[in-house]
N, C-alpha and C positions, 0 to 999 in steps of 0.2 A: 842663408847659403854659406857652404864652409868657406874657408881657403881655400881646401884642395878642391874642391866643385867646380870654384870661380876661376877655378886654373885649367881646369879641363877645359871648361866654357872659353876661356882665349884664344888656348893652344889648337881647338879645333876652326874656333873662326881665322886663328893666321894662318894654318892651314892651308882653309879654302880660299886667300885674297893672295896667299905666296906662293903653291903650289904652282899655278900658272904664272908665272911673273918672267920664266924665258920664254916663253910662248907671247906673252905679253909683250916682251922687247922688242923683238922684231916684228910684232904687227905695228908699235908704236914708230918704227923705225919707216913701216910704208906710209905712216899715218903723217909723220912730220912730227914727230913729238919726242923730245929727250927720250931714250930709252931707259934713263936712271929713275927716271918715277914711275915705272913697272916695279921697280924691287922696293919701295916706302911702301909698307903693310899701310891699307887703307890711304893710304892716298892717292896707289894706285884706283883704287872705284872712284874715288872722287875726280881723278881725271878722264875715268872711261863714260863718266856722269855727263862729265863736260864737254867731254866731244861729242856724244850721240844726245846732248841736249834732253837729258831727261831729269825727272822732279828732281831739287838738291836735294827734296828729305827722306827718297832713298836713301843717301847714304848713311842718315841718322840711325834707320829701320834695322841697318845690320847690327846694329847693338841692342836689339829687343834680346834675349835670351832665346836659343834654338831659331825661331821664325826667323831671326836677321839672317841664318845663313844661306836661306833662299833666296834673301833679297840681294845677296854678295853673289848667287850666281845664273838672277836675275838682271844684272848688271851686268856679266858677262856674254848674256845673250842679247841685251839691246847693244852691247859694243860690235860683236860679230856678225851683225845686220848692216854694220856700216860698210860691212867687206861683199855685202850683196849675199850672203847666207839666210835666207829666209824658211827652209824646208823643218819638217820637224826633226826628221835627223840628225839635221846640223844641231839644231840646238840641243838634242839630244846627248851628241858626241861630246858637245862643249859642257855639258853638266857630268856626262861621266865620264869622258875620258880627255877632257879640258888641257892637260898638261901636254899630251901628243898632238890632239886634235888643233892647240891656237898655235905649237912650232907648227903645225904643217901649213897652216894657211899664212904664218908671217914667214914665212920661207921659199914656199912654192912662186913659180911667174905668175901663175896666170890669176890670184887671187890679186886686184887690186883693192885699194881705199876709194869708197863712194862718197865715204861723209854722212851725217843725218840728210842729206838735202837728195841724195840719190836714194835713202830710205822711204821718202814720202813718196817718191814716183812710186814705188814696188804697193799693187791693190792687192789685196789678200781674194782670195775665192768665198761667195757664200761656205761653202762644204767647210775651207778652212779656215775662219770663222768657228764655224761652229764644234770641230776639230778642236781648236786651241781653246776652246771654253770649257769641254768638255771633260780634257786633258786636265786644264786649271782646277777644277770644279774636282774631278775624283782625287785629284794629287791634294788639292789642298784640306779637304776632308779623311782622306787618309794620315796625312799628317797632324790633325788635328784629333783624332782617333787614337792616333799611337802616343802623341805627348802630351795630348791638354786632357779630354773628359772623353767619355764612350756614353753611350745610351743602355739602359738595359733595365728588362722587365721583370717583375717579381712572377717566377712561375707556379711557384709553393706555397704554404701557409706556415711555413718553418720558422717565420718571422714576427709572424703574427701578434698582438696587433701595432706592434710598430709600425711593420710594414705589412701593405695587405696583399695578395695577387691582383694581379693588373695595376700594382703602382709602374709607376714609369720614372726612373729615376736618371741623374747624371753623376757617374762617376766618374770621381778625379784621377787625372794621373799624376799628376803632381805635388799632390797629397803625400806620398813616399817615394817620390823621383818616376819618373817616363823609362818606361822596361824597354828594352830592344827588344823585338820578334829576336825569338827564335829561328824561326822559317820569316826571312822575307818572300819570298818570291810565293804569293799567295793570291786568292781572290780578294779587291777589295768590298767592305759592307759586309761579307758573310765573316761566320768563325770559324768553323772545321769540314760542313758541309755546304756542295752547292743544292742549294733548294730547289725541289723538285726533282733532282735524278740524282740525289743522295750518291752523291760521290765527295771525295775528297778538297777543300777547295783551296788545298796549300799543295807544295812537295818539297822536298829535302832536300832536294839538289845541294843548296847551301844549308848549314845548320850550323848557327851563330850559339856560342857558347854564352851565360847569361851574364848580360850587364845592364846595368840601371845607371841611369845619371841622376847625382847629384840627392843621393838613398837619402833617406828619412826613416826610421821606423816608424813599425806598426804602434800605436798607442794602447794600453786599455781601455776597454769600453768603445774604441771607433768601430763603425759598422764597415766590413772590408766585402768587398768582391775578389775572389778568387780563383786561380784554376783548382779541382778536384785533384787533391794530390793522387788519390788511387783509382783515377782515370789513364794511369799511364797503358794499362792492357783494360781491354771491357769485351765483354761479348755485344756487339754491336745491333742490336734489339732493344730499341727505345722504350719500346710498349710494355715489354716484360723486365726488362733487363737495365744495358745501358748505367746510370747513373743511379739509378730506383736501386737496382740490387747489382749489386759488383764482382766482378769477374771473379775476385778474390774471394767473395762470400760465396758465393757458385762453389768455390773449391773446399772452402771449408769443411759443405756441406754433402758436397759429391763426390768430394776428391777431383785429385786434377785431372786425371786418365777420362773417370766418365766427363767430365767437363769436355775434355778437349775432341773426344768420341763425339759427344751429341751436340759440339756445339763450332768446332773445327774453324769451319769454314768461314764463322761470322765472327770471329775472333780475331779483332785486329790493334796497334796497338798508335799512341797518339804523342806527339813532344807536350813538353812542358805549356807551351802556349796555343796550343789548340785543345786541350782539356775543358770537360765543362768547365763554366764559370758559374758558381755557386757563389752566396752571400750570406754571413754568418756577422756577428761580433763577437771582436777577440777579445776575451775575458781574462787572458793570461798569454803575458809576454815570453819572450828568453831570459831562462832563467828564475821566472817567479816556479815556486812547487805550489801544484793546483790540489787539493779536494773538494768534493762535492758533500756534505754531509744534512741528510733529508731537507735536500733541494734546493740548501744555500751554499754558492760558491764561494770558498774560501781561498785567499791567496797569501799566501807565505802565513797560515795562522788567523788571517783576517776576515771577517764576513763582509762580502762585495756589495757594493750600491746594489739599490732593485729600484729597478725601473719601471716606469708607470704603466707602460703599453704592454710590457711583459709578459707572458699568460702560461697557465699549468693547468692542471687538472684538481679539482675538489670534488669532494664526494658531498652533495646533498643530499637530503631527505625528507620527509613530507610528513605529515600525518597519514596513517596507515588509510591507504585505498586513494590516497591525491595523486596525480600525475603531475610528471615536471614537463609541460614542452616549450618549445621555444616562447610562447606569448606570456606564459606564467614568469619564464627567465629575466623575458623584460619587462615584467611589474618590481621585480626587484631588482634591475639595475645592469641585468646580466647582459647585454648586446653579443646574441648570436646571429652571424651573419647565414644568409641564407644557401651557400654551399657549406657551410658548417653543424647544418641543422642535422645532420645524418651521422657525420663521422663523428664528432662531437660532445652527441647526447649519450651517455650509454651505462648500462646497465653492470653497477658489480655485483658479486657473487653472494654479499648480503642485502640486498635490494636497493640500493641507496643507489642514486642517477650519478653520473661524473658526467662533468661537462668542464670546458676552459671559462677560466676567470681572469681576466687583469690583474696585475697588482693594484691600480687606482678603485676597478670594482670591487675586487675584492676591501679594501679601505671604507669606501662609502656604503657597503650593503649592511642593510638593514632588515633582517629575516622577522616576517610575524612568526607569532607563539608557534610552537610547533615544527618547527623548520630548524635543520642543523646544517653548519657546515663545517668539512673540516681535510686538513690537507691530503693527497690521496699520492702516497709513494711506491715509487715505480718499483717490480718486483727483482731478485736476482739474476739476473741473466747471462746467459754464457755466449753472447755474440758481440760483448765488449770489448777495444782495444784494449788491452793486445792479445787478449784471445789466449789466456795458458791460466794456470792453477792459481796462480796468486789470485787473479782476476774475479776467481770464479763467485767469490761473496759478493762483486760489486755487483751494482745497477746505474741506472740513469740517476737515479736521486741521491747515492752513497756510492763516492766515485773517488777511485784514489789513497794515499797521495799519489803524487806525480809529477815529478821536475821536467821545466821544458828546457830544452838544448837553446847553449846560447854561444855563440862564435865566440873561439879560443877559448872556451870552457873544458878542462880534458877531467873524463871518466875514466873510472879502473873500469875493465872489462870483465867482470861478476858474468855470473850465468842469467842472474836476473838481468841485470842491465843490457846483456846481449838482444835479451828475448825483446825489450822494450826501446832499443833503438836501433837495433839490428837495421829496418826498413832507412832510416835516415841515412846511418852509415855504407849503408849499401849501393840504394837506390838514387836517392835524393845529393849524396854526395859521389857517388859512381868509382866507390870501393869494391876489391873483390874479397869477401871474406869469408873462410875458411876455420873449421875443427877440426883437428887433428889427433885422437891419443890426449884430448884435453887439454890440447892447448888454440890458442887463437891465431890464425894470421889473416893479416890484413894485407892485402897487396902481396903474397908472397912471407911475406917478413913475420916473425914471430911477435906478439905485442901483448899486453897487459893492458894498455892505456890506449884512450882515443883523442884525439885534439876535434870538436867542431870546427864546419868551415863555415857555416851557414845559421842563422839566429831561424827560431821555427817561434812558431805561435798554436795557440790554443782558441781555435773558435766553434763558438755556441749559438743555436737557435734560439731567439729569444719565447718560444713558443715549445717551451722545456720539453716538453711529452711528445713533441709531434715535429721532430726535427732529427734528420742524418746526419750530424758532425760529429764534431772529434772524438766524441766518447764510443761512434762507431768505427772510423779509422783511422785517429791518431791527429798527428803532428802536421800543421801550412808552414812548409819551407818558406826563406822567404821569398827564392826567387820563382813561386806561385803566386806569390800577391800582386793583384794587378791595381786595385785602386780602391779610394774612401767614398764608399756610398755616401754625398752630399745633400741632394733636393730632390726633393718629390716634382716635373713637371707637369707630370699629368696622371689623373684612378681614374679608372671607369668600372660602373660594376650594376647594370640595368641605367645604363644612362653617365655621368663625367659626375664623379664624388670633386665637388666644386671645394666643400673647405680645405682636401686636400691639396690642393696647386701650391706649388711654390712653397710647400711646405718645407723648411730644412731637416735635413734627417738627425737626429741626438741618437 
């Protein structure tokens, strides 16, 4: 943890132990107690401990990092119970609006001092009971949601076989610092939709500008969870559309006009933190220049680790009239799983099978006489980021170069470089920019040069042939990184793949 982190981290806990501390005086003043140890940061709780008689190692707790400061206005609400405030409101009012809400009660008549001992008389209701549990129960998994780890399941096989579909994994927030919502005021347990009548299950009322406590970067090589950077507009059709094919590629290919003609109405658009959450690993930070060159990724000049679970496509072949299917695959080693048996297997244009291989299988196989294999690279294509002329030689296997944006790194503004960070500088940083008679302005202002404000990343499928990132749209700002896929808790796939539990994720 930095300096400046562990500084935030104070300034916010004396905050919440000083903010109320006039409101404090004069409750301590019905109470019988100095009112000069309302204003001693933390010893205030340590006195409001003592008089409502509650555990001293609460006070310890407000020094856990984040969770103490619920314990600091946890203390506030066993103190306000001694003034006969029992309702949820009240304690409500005392967590949000603590600094009016404790003058008013150490001020007004009719609020006296009971003591802990007129607290024991006050019986809660079964209902609220069960109320205050309930309340405890979603608050403190929401919080634990937003700063420590999330749950979340592999949908894909973009990952492949690192990670399988239906692993179940935990990921950290804290890995690169606990993100604020964007949108507080949302449903909790869901992310963008409420399930089953597909509506919305946040709203913007409030929209929190982005900050992360106490940042970390992204690493190479960590497997990240993500928002979809170019989820920010989608045509809202899961089944066709949605995340699969991008509102953007819709345009490419239709133009915008017919796009927005036949698709109008389902077109809608999402913040930063209700964006799918996709899971990739970033292969390239801010600042590294990426290429891809027949299927090994290079950074800054260098060829990258390969890792074991990793998988691509090879072309096998047989002896003239053999077949390859999946049971023949696994005489040699080849583990095709059984919704892979189909997308998979398949046939090129000179008879030879493609199918995905590990880099570890690929290592150990061992082909009888007859049998070839060899790597199989992906063709040229024109639906590559970023989509213009330069681009047009590349493919998924011969990719680039390509520098990624790294905060306080300033570019000349070229026509090429417009074309290639144009989306960052626009979008992602929430510039308005404009050509004029050839020249640039940004905001208004004529300019030549960009300053980043934001470090972006580069993240890849490890299932090279069979995965949507970067190489189809671009740049993970970083305030889309949500956290480091860590452990495997649970695979099921005809039954609980048992050796995978508790797996750690590399």
């Amino acid at each position: 943890m930095s300096s400046h982190q562990l500084f935030v981290l104070i300034i916010i806990a004396l905050v919440i132990v000083l903010l109320p501390a006039f409101g404090l005086s004069k409750m301590f003043q019905k109470a019988g107690i100095p009112t000069w140890k309302a204003f001693i940061p933390f010893y205030n709780t340590w006195v409001l401990l003592e008089t409502a008689k509650k555990p001293k190692w609460w006070f310890f707790a407000q020094f856990v990092p984040v969770a103490g400061w619920f314990f600091s206005l946890l203390i506030l609400i066993e103190f306000v119970k001694c003034f006969g405030k029992y309702k949820f409101y009240q304690h409500a009012a005392t967590v949000f609006f603590g600094f009016a809400y404790l003058i008013y009660i150490g001020t007004n008549k009719k609020d006296r001092y009971i003591g802990p001992d007129g607290v024991k008389l006050y019986k809660k209701s079964a209902v609220r009971e069960w109320v205050d549990a309930g309340v405890f129960a979603v608050v403190a998994a929401t919080l634990i949601r937003i700063f420590v780890f999330e749950a979340y399941t592999i949908p894909t096989p973009s990952m492949e076989k690192t990670l399988l579909v239906n692993d179940f994994l935990f990921v950290s927030k804290m890995s690169y610092g606990p993100r604020i919502p964007n949108t507080p005021i949302a449903m909790p347990f869901v992310h963008h939709t409420i399930p089953g009548i597909n509506i919305r299950s946040y709203v913007e009322w409030i929209h929190l500008p982005y900050t992360r406590w106490f940042a970390t970067p992204v690493k190479r090589n960590d497997v990240v969870v993500f928002n979809f950077p170019v989820n920010d507009t989608l045509i809202n059709d899961e089944e066709n559309y949605g995340s699969k094919r991008t509102y953007y590629e819709a345009v490419r290919q239709m133009g915008r006009d017919k796009v927005w003609q036949e698709f109008g109405d389902i077109i809608i658009t999402r913040p930063v933190d209700k964006r799918e959450n996709f899971i990739k690993r970033c292969v390239a930070v801010a600042g590294d220049s990426l290429q891809v060159i027949n299927g090994i990724v290079y950074i800054n000049g260098k060829p990258q680790e390969v890792f074991p679970q990793s998988e691509r496509y090879y072309k096998i072949t047989g002896p003239k009239g053999v077949g390859l299917d999946k049971d023949k695959l696994s005489e040699f080693g080849i583990n095709v799983r059984d919704d892979e048996s189909i997308g998979d297997i398949r046939f090129t244009d000179d008879g030879a099978q493609l199918t995905n291989v590990t880099n570890q299988e690929k290592a150990n196989l061992k082909l009888p006489e007859g049998y070839t294999i060899q790597n199989f690279i992906m063709p040229v294509a024109n639906d590559l980021f970023p989509y213009y002329d330069t681009a047009k030689h590349w493919s998924a296997d011969n990719y680039g170069p390509l520098w990624i944006p790294k905060k306080g790194t300033t570019i000349q503004l070229t026509a090429d470089n417009l074309i290639r960070y144009q989306r960052c500088i626009e979008v992602y940083e929430g510039n308005k920019l404009g050509n004029r008679e050839g020249k640039v302005f940004i905001n208004g202002q004529e300019a030549s040069t960009y300053t980043f404000k934001m470090d972006y990343y580069w993240m890849m499928g490890d299932n090279r042939h069979n995965s949507l990132d970067s190489r189809y749209w671009g740049f993970v700002p970083e305030d889309h990184v949500v956290g480091k896929a860590s452990l495997i808790w649970f695979s099921v796939e005809n039954g609980i793949r048992w050796k995978r539990l508790f797996n750690v994720i590399k």
